[in-house]
C-alpha positions as CSV (number, residue, x, y, z in Angstrom):
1,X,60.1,24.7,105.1
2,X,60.5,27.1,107.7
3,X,61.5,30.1,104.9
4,X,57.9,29.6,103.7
5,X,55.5,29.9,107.0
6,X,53.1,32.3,107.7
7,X,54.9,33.9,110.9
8,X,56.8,36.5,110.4
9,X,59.5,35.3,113.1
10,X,59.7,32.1,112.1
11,X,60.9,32.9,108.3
12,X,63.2,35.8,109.9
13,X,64.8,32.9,112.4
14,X,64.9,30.5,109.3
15,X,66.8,33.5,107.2
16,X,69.3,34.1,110.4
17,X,70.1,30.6,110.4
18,X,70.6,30.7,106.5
19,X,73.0,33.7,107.0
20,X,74.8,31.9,109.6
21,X,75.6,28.9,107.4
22,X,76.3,30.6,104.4
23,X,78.8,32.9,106.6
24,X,80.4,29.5,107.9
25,X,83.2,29.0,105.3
26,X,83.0,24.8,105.9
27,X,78.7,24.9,105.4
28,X,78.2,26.9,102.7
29,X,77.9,23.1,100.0
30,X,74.8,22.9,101.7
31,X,72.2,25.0,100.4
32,X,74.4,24.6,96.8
33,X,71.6,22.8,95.4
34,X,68.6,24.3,96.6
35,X,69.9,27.9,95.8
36,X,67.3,28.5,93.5
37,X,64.9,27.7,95.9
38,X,66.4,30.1,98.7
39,X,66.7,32.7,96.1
40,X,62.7,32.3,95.5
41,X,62.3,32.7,98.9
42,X,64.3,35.6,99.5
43,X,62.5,37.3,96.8
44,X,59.4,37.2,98.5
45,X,60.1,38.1,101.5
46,X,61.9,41.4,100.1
47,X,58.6,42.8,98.3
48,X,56.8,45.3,100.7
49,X,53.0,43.7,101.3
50,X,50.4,45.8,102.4
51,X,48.4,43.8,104.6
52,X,51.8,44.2,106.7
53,X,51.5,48.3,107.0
54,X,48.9,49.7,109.7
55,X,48.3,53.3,110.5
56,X,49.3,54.5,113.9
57,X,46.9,57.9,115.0
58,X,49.0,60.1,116.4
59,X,46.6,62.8,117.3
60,X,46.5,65.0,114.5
61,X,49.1,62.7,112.4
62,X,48.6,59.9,111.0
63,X,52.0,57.2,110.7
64,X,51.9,54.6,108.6
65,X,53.9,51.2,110.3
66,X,55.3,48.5,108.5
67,X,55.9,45.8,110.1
68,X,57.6,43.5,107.5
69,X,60.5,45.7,107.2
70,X,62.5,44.1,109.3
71,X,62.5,40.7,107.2
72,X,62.8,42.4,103.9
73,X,65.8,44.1,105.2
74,X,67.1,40.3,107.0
75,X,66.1,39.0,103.5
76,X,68.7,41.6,101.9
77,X,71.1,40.6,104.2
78,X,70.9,36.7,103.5
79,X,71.1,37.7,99.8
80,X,74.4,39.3,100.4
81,X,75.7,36.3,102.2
82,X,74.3,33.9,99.5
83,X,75.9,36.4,96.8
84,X,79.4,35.9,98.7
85,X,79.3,32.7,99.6
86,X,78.8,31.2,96.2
């Protein structure tokens, strides 16, 4: 439930505690039915969306911010875990 809100914390809080878990040698027989469904997850939140990148001004420069990089990069993570756990 939690991979699949809207707020960006939540779903980076829901990957951390899926990392954890998977990282937890007696845990990881949890999520071995539902990996599918965590994979589908995960792949969404690693594709770059635009409505997350702003433009900063920085006087005469112009930086472009995006702001779901640190999930996609958790998301990566959590794959990794996922990959090595099962």
């Amino acid at each position: 439930r939690c991979l699949g809100d809207e707020e960006l914390q939540v779903r980076k809080a829901a990957l951390h505690s899926l990392n954890v878990a998977c990282l937890s040698p007696t845990c990881t027989e949890i999520f071995r039915g539902d990996a599918e469904v965590v994979f589908e997850r995960i792949k969404e939140d690693s594709k770059q969306r635009p409505e997350l990148i702003r433009e900063v001004d920085l006087g005469p420069f112009k930086h472009k911010v995006d702001d779901g990089l640190p999930l996609r990069k958790f998301a990566y993570t959590v794959c990794t875990s996922l990959l090595s756990a099962y």
